[in-house]
mmCIF file of the N, C-alpha and C atoms, coordinates in Angstrom:
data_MODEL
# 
_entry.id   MODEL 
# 
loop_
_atom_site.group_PDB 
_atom_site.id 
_atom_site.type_symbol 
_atom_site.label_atom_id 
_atom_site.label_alt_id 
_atom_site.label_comp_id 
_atom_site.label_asym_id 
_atom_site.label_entity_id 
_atom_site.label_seq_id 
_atom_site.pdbx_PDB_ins_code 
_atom_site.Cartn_x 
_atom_site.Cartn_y 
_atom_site.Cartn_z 
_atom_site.occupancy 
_atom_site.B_iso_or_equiv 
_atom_site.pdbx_formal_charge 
_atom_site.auth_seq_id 
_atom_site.auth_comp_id 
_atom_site.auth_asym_id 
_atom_site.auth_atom_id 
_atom_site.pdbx_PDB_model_num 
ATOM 1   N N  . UNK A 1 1  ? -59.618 -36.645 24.130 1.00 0.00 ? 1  UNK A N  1 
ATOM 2   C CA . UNK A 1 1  ? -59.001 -35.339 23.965 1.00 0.00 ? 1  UNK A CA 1 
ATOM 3   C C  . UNK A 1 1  ? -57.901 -35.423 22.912 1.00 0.00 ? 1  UNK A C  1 
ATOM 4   N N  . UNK A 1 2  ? -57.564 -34.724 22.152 1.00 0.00 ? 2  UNK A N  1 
ATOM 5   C CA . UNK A 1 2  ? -56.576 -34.489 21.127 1.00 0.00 ? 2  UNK A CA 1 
ATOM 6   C C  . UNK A 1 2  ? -55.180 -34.523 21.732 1.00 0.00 ? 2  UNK A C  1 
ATOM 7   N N  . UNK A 1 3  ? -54.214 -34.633 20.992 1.00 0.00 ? 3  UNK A N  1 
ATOM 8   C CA . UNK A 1 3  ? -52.737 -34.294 21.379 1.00 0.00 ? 3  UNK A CA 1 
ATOM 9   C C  . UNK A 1 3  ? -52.749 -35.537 22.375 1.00 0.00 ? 3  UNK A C  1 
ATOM 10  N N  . UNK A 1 4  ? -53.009 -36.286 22.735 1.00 0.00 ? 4  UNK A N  1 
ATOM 11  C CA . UNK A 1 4  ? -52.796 -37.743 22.999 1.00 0.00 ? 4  UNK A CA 1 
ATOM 12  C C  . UNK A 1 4  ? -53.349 -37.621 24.985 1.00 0.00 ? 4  UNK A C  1 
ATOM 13  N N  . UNK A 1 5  ? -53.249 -36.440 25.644 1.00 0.00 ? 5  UNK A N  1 
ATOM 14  C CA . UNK A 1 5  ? -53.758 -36.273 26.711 1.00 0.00 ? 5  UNK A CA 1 
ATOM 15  C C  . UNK A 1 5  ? -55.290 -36.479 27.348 1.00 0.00 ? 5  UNK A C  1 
ATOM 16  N N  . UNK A 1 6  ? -55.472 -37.845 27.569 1.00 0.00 ? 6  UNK A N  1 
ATOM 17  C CA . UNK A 1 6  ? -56.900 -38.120 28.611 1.00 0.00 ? 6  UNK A CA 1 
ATOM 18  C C  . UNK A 1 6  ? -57.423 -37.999 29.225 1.00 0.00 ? 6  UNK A C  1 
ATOM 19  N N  . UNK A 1 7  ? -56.440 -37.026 30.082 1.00 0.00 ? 7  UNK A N  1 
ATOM 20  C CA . UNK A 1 7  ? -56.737 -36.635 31.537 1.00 0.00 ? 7  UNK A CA 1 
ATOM 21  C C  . UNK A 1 7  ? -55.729 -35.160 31.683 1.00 0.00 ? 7  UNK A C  1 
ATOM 22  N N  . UNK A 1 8  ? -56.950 -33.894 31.314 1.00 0.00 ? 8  UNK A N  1 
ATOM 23  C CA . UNK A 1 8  ? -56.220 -32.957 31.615 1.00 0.00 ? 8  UNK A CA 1 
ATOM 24  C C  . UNK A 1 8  ? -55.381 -32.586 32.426 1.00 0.00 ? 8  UNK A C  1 
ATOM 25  N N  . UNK A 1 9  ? -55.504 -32.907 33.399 1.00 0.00 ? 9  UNK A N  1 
ATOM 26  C CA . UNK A 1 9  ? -55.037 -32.198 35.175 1.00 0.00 ? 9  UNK A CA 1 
ATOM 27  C C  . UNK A 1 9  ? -53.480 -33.367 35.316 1.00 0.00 ? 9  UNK A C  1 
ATOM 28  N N  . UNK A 1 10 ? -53.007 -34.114 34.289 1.00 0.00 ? 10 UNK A N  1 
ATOM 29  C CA . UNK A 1 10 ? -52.267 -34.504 34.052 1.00 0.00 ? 10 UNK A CA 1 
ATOM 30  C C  . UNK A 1 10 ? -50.782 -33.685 33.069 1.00 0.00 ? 10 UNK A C  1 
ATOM 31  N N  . UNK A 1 11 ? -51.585 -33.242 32.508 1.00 0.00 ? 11 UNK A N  1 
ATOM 32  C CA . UNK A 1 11 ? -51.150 -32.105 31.259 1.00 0.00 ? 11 UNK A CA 1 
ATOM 33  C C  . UNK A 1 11 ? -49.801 -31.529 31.758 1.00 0.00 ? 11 UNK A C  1 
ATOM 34  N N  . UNK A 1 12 ? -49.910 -30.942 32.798 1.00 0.00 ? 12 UNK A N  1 
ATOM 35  C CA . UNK A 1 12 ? -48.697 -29.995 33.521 1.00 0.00 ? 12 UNK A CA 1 
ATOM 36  C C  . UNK A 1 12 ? -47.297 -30.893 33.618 1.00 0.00 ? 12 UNK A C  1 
ATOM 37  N N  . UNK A 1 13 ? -48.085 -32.163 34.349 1.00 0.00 ? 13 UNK A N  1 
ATOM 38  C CA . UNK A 1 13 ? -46.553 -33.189 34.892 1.00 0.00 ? 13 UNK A CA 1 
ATOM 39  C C  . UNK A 1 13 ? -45.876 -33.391 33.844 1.00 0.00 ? 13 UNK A C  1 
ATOM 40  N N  . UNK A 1 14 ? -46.701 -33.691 32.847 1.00 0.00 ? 14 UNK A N  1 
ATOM 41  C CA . UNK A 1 14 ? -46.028 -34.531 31.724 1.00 0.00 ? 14 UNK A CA 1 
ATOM 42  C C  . UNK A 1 14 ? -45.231 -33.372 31.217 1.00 0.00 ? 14 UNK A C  1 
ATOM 43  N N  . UNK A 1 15 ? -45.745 -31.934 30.740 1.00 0.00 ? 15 UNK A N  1 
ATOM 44  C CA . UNK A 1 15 ? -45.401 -31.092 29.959 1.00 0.00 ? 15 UNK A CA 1 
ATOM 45  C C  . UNK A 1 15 ? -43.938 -30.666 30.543 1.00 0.00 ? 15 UNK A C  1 
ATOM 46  N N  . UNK A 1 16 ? -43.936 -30.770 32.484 1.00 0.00 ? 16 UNK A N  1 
ATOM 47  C CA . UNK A 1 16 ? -42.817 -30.706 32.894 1.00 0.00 ? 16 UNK A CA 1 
ATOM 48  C C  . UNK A 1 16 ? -41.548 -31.786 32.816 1.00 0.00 ? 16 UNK A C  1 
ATOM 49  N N  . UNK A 1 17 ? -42.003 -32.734 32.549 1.00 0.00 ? 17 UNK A N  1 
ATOM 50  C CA . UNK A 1 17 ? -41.377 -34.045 32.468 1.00 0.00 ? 17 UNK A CA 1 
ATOM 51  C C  . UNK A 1 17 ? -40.658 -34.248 31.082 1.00 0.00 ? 17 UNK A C  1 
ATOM 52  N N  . UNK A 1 18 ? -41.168 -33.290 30.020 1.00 0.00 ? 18 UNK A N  1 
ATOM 53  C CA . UNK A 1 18 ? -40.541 -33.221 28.683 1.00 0.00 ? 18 UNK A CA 1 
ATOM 54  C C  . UNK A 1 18 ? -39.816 -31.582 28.641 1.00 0.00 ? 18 UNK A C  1 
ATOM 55  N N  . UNK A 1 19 ? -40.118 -30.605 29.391 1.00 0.00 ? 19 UNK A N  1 
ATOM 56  C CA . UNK A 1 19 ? -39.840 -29.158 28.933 1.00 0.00 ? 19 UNK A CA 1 
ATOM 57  C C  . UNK A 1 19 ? -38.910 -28.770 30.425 1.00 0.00 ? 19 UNK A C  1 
ATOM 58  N N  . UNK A 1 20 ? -38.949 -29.733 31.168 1.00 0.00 ? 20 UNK A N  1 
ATOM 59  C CA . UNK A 1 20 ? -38.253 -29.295 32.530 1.00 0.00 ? 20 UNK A CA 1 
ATOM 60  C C  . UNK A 1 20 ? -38.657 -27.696 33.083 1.00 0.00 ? 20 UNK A C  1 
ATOM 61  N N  . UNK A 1 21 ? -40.023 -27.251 32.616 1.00 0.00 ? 21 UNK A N  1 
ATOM 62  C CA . UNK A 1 21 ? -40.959 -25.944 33.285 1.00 0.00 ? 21 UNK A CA 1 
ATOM 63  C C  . UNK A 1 21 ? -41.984 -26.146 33.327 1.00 0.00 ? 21 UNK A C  1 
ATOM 64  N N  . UNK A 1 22 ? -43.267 -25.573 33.851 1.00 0.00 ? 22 UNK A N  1 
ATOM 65  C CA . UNK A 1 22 ? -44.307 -25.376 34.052 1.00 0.00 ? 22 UNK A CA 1 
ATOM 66  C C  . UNK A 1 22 ? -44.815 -24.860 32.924 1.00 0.00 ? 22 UNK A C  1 
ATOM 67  N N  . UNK A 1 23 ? -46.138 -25.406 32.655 1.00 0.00 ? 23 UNK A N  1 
ATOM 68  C CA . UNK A 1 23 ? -46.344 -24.527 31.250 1.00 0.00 ? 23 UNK A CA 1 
ATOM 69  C C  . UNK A 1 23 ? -46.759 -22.808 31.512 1.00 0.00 ? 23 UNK A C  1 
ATOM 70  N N  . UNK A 1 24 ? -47.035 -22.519 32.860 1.00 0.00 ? 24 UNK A N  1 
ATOM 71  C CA . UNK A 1 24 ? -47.494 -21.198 32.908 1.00 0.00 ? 24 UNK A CA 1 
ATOM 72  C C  . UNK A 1 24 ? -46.051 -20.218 32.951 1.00 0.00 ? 24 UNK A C  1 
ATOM 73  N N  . UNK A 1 25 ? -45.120 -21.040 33.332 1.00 0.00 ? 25 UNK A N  1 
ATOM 74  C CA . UNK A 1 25 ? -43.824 -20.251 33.175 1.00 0.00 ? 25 UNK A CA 1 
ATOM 75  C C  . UNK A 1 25 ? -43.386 -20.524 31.969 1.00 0.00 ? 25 UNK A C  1 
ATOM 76  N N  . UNK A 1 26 ? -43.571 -21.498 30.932 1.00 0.00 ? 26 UNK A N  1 
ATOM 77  C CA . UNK A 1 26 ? -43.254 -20.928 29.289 1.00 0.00 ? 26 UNK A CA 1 
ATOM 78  C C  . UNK A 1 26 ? -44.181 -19.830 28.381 1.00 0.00 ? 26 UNK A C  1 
ATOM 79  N N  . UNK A 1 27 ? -45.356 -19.965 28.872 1.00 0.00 ? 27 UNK A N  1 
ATOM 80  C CA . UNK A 1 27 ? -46.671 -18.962 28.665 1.00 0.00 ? 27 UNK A CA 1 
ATOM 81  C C  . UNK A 1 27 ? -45.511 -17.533 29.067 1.00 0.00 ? 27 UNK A C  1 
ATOM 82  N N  . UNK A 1 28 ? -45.373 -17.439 30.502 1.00 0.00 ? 28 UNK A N  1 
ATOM 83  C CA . UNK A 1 28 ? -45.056 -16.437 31.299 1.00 0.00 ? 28 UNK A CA 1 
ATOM 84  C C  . UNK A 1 28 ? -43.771 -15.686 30.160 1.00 0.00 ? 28 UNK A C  1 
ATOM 85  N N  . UNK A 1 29 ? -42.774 -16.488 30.184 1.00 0.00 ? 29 UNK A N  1 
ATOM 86  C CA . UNK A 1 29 ? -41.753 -16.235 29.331 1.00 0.00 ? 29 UNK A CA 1 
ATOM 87  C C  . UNK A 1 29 ? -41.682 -15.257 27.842 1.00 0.00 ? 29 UNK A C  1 
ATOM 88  N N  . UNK A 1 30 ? -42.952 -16.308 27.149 1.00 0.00 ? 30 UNK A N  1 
ATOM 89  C CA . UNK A 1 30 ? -43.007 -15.891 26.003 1.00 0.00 ? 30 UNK A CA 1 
ATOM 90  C C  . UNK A 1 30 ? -44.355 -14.801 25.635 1.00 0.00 ? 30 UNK A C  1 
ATOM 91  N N  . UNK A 1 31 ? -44.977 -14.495 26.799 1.00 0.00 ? 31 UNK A N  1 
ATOM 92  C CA . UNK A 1 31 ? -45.445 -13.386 27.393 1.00 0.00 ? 31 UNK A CA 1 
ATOM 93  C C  . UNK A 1 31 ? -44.713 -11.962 26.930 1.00 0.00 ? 31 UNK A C  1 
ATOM 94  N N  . UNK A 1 32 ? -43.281 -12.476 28.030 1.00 0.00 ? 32 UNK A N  1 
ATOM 95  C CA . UNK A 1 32 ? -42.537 -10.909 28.488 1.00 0.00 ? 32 UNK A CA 1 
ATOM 96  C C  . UNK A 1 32 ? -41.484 -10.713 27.173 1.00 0.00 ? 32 UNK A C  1 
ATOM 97  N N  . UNK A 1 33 ? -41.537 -11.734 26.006 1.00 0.00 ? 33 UNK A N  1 
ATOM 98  C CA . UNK A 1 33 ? -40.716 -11.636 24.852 1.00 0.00 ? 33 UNK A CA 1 
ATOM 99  C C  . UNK A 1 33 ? -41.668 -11.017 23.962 1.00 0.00 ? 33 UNK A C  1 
ATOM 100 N N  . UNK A 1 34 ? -42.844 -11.251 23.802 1.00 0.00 ? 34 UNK A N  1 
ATOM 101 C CA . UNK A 1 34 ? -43.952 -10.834 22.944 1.00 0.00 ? 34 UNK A CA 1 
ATOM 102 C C  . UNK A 1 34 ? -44.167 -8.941  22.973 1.00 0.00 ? 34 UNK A C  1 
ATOM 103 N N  . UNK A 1 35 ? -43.687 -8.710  24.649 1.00 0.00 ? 35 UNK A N  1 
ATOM 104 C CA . UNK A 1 35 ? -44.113 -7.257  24.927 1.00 0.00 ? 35 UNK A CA 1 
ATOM 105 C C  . UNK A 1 35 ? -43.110 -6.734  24.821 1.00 0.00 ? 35 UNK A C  1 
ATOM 106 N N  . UNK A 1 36 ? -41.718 -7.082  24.605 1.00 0.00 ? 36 UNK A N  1 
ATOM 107 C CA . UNK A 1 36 ? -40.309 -6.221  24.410 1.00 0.00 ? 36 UNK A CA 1 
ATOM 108 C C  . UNK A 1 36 ? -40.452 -6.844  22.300 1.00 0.00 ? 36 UNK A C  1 
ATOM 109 N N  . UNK A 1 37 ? -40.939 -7.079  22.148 1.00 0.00 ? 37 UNK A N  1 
ATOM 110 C CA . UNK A 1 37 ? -41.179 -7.401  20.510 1.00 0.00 ? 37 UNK A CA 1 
ATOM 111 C C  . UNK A 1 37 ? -40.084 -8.164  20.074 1.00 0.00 ? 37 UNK A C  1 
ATOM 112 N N  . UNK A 1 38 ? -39.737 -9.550  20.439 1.00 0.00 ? 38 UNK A N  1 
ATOM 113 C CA . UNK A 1 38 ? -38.436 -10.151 20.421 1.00 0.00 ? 38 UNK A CA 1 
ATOM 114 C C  . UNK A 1 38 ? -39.622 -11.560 19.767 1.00 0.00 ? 38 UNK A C  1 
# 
């Protein structure tokens, strides 16, 4: 797999382990910034 990840279902821990969030709550975030046009 690209971006150095072997094991998808791994993806989340790590992403939390560097971003201190969930990736569906940075998704989520930049979601509700996208729809106020920020």
């Amino acid at each position: 797999m690209g971006w150095g990840f072997m094991h998808l279902g791994r993806f989340s821990t790590e992403y939390r382990k560097l971003f201190d969030e969930i990736p569906s709550t940075t998704l989520q975030r930049n979601e509700a910034r996208r729809q106020q046009g920020l």
